[in-house]
Backbone as a chain_set.jsonl record, in Angstrom:
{"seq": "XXXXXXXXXXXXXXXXXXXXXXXXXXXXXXXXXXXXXXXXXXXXXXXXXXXXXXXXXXXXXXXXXXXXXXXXXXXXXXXXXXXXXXXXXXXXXXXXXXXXXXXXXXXXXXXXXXXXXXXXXXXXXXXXXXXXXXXXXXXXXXXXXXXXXXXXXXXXXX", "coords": {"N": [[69.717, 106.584, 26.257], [67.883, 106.485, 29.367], [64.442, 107.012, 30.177], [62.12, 108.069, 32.648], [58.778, 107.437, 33.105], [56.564, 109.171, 33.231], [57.897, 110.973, 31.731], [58.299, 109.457, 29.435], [55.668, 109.296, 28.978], [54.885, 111.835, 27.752], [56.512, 112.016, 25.889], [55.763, 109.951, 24.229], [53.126, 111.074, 24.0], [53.162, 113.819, 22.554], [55.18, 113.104, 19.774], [52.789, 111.121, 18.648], [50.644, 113.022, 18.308], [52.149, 114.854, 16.7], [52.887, 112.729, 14.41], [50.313, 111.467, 13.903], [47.707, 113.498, 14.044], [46.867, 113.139, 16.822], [47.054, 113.16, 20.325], [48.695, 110.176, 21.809], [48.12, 108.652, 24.656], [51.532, 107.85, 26.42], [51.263, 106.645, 28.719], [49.197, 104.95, 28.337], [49.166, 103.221, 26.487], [51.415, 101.861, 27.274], [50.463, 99.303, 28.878], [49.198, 97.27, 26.613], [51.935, 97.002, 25.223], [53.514, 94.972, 26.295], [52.715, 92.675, 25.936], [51.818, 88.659, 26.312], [53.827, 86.1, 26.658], [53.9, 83.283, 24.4], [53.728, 79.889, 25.183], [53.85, 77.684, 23.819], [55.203, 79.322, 21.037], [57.127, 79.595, 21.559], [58.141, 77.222, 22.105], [58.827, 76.248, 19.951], [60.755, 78.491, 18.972], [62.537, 77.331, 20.185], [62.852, 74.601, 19.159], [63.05, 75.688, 16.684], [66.057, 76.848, 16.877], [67.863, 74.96, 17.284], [68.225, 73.968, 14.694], [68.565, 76.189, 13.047], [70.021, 79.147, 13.125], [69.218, 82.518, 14.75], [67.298, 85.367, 15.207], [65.857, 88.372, 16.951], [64.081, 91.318, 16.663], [63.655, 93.975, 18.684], [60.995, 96.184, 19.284], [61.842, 98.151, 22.028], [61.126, 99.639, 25.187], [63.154, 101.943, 27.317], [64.533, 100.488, 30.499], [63.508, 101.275, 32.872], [60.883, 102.247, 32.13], [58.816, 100.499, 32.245], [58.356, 99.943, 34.656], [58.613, 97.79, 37.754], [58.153, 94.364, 37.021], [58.82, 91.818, 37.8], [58.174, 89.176, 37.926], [57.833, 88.014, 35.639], [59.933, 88.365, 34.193], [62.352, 86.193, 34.928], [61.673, 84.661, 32.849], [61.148, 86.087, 30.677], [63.952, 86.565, 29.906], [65.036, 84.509, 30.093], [63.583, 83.062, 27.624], [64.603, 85.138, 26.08], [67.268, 84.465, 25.684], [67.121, 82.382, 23.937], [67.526, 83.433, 21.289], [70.187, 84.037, 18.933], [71.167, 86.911, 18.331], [70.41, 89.86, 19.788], [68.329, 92.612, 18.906], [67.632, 95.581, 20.431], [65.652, 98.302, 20.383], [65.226, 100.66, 22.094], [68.417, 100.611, 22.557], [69.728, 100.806, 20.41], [68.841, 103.169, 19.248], [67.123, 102.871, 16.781], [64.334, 101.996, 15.321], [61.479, 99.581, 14.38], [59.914, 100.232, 12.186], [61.882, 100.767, 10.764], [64.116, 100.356, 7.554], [67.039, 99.837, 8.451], [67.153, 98.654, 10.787], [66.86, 95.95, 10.379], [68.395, 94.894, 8.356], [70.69, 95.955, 10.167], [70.094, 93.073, 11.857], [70.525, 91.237, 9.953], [73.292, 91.431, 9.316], [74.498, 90.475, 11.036], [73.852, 88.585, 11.844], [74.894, 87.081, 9.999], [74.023, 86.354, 7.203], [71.706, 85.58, 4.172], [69.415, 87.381, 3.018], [67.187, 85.661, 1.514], [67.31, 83.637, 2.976], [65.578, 83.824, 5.079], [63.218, 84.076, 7.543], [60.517, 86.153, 8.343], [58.795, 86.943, 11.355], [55.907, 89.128, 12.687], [53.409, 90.904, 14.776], [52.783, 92.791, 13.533], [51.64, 94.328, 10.388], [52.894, 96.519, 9.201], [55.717, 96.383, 9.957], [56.365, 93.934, 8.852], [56.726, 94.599, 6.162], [59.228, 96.364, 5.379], [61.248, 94.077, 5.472], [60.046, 92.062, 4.12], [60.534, 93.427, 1.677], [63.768, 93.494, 1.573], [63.73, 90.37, 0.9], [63.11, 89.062, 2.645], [61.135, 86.058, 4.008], [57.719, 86.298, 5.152], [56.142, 86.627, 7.967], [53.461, 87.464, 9.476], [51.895, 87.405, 12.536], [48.749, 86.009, 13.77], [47.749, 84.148, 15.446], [49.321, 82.038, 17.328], [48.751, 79.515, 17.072], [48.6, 79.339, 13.935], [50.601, 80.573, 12.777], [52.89, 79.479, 13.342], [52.255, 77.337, 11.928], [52.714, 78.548, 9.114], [54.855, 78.873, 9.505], [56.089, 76.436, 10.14], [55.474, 75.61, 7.005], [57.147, 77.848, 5.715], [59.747, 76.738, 6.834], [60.237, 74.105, 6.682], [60.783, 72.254, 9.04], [59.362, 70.63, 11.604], [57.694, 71.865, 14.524], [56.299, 71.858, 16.509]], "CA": [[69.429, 107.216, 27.53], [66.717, 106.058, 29.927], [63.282, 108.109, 30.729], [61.012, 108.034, 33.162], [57.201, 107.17, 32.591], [56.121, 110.61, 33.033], [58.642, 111.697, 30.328], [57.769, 109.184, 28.044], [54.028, 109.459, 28.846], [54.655, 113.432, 27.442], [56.675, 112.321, 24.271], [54.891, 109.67, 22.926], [51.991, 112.078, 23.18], [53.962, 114.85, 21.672], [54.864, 112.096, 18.499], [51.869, 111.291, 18.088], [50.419, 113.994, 17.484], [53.012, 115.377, 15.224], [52.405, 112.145, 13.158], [48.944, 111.812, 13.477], [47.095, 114.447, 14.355], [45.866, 113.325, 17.941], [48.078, 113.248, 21.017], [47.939, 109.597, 22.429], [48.835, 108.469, 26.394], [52.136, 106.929, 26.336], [51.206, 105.756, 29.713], [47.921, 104.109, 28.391], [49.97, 102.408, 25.649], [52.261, 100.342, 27.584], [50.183, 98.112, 29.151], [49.385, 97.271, 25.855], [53.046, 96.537, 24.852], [53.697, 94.295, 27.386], [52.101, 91.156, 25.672], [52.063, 87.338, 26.806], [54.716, 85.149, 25.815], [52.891, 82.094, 24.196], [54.437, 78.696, 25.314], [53.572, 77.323, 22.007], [56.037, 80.069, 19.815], [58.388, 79.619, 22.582], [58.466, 76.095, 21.752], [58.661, 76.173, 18.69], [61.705, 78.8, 18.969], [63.833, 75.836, 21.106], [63.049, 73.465, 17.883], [64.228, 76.063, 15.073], [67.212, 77.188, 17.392], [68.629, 73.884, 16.84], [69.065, 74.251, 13.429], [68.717, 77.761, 12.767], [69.932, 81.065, 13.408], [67.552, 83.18, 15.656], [67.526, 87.064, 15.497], [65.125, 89.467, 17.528], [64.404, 92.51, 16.272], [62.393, 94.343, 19.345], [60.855, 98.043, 19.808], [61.075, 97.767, 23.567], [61.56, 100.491, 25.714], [64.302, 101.792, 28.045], [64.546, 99.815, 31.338], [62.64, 101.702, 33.479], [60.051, 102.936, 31.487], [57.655, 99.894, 32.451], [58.324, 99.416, 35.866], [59.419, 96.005, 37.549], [57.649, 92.863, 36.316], [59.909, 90.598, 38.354], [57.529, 87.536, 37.841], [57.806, 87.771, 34.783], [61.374, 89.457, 33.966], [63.429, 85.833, 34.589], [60.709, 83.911, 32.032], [61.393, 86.581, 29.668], [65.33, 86.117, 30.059], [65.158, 82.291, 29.181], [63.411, 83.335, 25.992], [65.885, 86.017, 24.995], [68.61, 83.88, 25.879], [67.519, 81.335, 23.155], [68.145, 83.884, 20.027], [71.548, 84.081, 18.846], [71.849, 87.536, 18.174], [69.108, 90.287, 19.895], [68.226, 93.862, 18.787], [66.805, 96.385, 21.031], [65.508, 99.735, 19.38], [66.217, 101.416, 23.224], [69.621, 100.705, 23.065], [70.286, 101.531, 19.257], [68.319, 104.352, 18.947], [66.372, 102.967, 16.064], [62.853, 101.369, 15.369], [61.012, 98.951, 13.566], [59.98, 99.529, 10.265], [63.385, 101.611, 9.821], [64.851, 99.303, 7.487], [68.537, 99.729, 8.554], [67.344, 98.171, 12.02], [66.826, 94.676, 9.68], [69.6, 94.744, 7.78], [71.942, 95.053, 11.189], [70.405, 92.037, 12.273], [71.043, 90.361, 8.553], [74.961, 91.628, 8.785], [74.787, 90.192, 12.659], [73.871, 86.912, 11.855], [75.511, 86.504, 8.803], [73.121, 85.379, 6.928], [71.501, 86.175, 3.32], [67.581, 87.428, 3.739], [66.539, 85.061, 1.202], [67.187, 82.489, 3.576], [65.236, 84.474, 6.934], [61.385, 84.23, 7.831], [60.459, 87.597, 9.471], [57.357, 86.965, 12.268], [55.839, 90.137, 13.328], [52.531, 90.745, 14.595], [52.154, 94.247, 12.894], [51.53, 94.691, 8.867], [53.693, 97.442, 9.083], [56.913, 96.201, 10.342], [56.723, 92.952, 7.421], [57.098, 95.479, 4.839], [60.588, 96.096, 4.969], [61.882, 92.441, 6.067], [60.154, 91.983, 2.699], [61.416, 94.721, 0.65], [64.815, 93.039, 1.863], [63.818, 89.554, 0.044], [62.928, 87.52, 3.516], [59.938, 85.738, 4.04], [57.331, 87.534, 5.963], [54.709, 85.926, 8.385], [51.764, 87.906, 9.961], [51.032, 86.85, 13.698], [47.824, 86.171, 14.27], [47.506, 83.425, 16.733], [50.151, 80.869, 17.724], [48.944, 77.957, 15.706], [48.943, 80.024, 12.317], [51.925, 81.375, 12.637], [53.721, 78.286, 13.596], [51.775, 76.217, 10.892], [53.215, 79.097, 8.329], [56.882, 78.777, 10.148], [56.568, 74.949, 9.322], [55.963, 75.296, 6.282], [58.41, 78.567, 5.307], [61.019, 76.517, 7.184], [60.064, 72.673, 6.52], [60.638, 72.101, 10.226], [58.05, 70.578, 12.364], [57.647, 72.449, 15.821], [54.928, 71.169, 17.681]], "C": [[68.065, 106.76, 28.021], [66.039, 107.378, 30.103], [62.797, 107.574, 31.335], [59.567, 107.722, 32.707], [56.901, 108.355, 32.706], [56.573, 110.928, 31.421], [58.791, 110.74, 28.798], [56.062, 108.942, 27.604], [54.029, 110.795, 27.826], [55.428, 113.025, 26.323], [56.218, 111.486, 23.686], [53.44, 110.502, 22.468], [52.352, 113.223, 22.041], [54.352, 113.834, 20.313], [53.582, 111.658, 18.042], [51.117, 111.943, 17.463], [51.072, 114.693, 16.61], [52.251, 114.345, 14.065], [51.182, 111.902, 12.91], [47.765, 112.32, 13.6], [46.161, 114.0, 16.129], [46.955, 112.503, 19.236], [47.351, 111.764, 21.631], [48.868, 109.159, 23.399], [50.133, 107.699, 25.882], [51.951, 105.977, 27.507], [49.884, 104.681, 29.613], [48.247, 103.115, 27.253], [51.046, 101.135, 26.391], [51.687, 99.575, 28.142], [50.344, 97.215, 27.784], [50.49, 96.514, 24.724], [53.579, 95.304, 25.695], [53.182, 92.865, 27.08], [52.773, 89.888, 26.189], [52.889, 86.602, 26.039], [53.434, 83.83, 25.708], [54.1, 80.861, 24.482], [54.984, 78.4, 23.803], [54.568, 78.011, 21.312], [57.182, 79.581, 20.812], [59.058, 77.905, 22.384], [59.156, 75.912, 20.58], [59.922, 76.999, 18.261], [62.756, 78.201, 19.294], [63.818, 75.04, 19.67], [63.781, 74.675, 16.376], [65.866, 76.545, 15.568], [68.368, 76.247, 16.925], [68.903, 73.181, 15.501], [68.852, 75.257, 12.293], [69.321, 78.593, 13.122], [68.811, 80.975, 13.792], [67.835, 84.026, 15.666], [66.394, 87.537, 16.345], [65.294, 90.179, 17.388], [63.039, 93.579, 17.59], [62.097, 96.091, 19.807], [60.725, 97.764, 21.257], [61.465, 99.323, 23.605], [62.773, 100.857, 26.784], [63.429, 100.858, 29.506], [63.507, 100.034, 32.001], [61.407, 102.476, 33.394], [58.544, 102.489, 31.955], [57.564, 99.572, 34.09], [58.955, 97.713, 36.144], [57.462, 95.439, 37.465], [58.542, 91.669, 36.904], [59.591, 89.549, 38.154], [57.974, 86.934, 36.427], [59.372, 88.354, 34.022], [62.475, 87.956, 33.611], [63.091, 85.331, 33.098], [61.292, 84.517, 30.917], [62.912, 86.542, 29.025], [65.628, 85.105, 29.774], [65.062, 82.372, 27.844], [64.289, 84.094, 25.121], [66.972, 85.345, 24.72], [68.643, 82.721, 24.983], [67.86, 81.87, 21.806], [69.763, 84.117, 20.107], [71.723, 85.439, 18.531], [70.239, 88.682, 18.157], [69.252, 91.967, 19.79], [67.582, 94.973, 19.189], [66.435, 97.991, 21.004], [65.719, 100.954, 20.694], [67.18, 101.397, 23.487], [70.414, 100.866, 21.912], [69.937, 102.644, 18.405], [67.221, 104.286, 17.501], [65.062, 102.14, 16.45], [62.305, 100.638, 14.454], [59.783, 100.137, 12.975], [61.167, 100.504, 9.686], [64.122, 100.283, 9.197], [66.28, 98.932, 7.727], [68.316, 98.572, 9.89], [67.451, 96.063, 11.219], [67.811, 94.494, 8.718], [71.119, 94.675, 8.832], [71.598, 93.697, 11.656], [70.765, 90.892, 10.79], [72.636, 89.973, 8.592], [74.887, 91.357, 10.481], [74.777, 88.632, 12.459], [74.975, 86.656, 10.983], [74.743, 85.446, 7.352], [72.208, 86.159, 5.447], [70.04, 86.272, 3.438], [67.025, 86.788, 3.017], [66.432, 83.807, 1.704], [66.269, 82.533, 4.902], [64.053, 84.084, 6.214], [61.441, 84.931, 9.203], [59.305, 87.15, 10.286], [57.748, 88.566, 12.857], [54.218, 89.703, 13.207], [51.652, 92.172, 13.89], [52.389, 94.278, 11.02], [52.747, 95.415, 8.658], [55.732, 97.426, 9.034], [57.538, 94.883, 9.348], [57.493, 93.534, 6.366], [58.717, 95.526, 4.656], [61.611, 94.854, 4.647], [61.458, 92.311, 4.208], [60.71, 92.069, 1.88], [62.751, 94.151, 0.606], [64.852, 91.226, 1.275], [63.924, 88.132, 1.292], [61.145, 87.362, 3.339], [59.267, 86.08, 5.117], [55.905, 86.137, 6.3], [53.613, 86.775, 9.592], [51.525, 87.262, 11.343], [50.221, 86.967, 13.705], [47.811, 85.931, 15.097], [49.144, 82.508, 16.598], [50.735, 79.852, 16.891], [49.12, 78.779, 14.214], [49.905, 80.161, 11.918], [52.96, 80.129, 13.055], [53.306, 77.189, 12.294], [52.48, 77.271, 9.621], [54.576, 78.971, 8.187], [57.007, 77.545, 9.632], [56.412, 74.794, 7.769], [56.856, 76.531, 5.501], [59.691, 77.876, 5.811], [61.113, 74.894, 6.527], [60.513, 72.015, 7.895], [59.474, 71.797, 11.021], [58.359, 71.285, 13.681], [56.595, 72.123, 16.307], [55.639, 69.926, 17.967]], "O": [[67.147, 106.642, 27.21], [66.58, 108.482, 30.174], [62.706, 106.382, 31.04], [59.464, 107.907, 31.494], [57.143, 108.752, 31.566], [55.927, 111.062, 30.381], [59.16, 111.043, 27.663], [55.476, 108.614, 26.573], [53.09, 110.801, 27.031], [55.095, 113.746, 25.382], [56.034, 111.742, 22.496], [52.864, 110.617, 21.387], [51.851, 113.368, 20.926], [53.348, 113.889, 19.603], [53.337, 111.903, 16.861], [50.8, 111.726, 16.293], [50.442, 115.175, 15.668], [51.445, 114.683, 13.197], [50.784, 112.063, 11.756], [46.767, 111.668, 13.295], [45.084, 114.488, 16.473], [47.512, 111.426, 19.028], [46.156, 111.696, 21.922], [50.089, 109.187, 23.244], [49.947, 106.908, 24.957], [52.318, 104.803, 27.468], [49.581, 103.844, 30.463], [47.49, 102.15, 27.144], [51.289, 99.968, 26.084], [52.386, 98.563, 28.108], [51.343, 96.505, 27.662], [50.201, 95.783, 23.776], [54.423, 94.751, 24.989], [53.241, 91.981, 27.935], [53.969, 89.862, 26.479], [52.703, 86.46, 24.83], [52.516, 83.523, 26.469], [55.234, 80.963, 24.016], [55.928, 78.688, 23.067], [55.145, 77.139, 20.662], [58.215, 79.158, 20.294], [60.234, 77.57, 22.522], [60.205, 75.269, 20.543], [60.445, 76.542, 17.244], [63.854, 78.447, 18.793], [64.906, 74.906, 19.109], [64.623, 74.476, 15.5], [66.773, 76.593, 14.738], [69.432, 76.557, 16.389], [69.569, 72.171, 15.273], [68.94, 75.151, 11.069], [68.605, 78.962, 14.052], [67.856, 80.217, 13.625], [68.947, 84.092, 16.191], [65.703, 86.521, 16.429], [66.429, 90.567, 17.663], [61.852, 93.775, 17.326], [62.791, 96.89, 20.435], [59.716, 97.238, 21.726], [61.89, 100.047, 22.705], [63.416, 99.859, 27.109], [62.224, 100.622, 29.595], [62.547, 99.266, 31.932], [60.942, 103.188, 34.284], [57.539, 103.186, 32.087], [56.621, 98.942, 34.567], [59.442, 96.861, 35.401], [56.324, 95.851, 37.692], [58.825, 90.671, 36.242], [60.468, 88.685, 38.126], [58.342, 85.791, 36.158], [59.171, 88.825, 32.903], [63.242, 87.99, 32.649], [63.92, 85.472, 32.199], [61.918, 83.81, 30.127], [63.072, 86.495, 27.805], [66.632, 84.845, 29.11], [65.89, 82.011, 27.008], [64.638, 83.898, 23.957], [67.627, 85.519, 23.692], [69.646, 82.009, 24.935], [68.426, 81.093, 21.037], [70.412, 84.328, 21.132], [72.93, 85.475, 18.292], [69.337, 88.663, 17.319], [70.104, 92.574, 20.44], [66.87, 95.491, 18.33], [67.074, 98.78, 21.701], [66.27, 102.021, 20.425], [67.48, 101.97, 24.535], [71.623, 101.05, 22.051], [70.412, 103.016, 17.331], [66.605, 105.283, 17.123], [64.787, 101.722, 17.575], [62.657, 101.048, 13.347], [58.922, 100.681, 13.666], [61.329, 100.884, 8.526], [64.601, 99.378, 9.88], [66.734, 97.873, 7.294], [69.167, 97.697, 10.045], [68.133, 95.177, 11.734], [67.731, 93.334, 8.313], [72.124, 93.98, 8.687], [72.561, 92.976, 11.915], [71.277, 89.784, 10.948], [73.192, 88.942, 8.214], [75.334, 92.286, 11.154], [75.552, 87.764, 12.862], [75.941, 85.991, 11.356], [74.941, 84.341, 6.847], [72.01, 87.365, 5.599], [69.417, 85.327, 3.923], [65.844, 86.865, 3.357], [65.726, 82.934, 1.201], [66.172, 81.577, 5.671], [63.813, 83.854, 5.028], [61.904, 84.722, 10.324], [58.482, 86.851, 9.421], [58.792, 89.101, 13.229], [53.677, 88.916, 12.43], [50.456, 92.446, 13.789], [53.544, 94.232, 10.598], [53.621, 94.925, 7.944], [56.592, 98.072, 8.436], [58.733, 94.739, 9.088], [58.534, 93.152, 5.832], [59.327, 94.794, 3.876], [62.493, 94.771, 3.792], [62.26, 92.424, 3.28], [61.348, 91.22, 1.258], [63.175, 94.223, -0.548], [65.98, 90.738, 1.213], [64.383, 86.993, 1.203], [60.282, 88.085, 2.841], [59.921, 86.233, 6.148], [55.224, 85.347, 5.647], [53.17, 86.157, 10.561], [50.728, 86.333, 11.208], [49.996, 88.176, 13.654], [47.833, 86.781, 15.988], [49.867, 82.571, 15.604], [51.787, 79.453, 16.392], [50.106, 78.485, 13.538], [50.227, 79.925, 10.753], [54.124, 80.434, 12.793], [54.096, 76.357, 11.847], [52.989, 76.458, 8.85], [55.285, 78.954, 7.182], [57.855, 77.338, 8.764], [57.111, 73.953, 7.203], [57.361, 76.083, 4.471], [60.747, 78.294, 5.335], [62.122, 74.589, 5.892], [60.613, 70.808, 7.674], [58.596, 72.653, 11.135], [59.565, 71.248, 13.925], [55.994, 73.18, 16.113], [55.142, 69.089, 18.72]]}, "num_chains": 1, "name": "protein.A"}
């Protein structure tokens, strides 16, 4: 079910504070979420596509939560449109670091997790992908994380 920004400004505060003692804006959080696609990973997703599997596992929000972004809305649509199989925690009701949400995309691909390399840019959300026996890479920047991808995959991308 979709919400409004108001009404998810008032429950991520309300979650928050349940979990950690201090109520914070959901409306001062999504900018925030909203990060820059990097060419560079995006590249680098076109070169493992072509002889990989590609999953996305993404906490977004419902539709209208962020407002339009039209500039940026088809850009983002090219990129989705190069994974083979994409998971959106507003439209299955779960969330990253639940590990069931990484195990549907495991039993989506078809694919055994000692063969995956998880990118995330949060500590938090590795952990499971782990726990599950894929290989786990840490975003920092671009190049790191692409120089880690080449060599967890043996694929050059650049």
């Amino acid at each position: 079910a979709e919400i409004d920004l108001d009404t998810f400004d008032r429950l991520f505060a309300e979650e928050s504070l349940a979990l950690g003692g201090a109520a914070v804006s959901g409306r001062e959080v999504l900018p925030l979420l909203a990060g820059d696609l990097r060419p560079e990973m995006v590249e680098a997703l076109r070169r493992i596509k072509s002889e990989c599997k590609t999953g996305c596992i993404t906490n977004n929000l419902p539709a209208n939560a962020i407002g339009s972004q039209s500039g940026r809305s088809f850009y983002v649509a090219e990129v989705m449109a190069l994974f083979d199989h994409v998971i959106e925690s507003a439209k299955i009701g779960l969330r990253k670091p639940d590990p069931r949400i990484y195990q549907m995309m495991i039993e989506a691909l078809g694919v055994n997790p000692a063969d995956c390399v998880y990118l995330d840019d949060l500590g938090v959300n590795l952990k499971p992908a782990r726990a599950l026996g894929m290989t786990t890479i840490k975003v920092i920047s671009a190049s790191q994380a692409i120089t880690e991808l080449e060599a967890a995959t043996g694929l050059r991308l650049t």
